[in-house]
Legacy VTK file of the C-alpha trace (Angstrom):
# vtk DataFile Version 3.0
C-alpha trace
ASCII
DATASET POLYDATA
POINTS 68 float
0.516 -15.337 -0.575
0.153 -14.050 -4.296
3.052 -13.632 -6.079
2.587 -9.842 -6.908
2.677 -10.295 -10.529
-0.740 -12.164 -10.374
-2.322 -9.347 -8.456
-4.728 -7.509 -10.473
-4.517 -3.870 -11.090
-7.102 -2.658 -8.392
-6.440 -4.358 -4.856
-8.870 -4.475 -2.204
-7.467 -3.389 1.363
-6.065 -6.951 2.539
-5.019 -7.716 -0.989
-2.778 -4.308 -0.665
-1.925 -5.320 3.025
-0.293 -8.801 1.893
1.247 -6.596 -0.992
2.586 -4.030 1.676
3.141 -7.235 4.340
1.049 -4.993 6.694
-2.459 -5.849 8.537
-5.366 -5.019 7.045
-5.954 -2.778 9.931
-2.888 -0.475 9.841
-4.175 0.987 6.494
-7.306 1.288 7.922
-5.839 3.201 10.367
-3.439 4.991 8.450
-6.486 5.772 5.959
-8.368 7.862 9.102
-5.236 9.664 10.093
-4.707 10.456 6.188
-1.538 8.617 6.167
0.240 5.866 4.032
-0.537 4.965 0.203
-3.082 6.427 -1.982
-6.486 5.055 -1.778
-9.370 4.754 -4.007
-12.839 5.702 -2.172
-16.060 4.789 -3.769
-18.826 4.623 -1.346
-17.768 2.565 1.418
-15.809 0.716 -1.010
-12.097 1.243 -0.614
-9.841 -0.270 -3.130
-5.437 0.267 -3.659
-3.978 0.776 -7.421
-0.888 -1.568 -7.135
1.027 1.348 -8.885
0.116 3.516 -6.317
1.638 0.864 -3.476
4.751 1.047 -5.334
5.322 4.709 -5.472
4.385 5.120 -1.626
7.256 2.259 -0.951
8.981 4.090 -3.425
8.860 7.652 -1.720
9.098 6.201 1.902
12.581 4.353 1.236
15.374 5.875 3.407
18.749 5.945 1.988
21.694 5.426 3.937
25.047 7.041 3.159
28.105 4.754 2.830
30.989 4.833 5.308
33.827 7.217 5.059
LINES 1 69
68 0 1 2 3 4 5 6 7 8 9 10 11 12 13 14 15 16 17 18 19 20 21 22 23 24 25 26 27 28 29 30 31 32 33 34 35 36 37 38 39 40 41 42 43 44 45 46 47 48 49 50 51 52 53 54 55 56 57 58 59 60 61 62 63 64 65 66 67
């Protein structure tokens, strides 16, 4: 796996999947449900901005409240 520093900018679908440590085929599906991160769509041609992929984890994180 790439260390994602050494990513480029614009990830195709299983470079974002090994970003997100998902299958290639949950954001496919999550793509025709209109779910999960932002996507690029240019043709057939579907391509992740890394920044994106860190804003979805971003918005997705669950906080949990400390014990009383």
């Amino acid at each position: 796996m790439k260390r994602y520093e050494d990513l480029p900018e614009v990830l195709m679908p299983k470079e974002a999947a090994e970003f997100l440590r998902l299958s290639p085929e949950t954001l496919r599906t999550w793509r025709h449900l209109g779910e999960g991160p932002r996507f690029l769509k240019m043709g057939r041609v579907v391509r992740y901005h890394r920044v994106d992929l860190k804003a979805w984890l971003g918005k997705i994180g669950v906080e949990t409240c400390p014990p009383k």
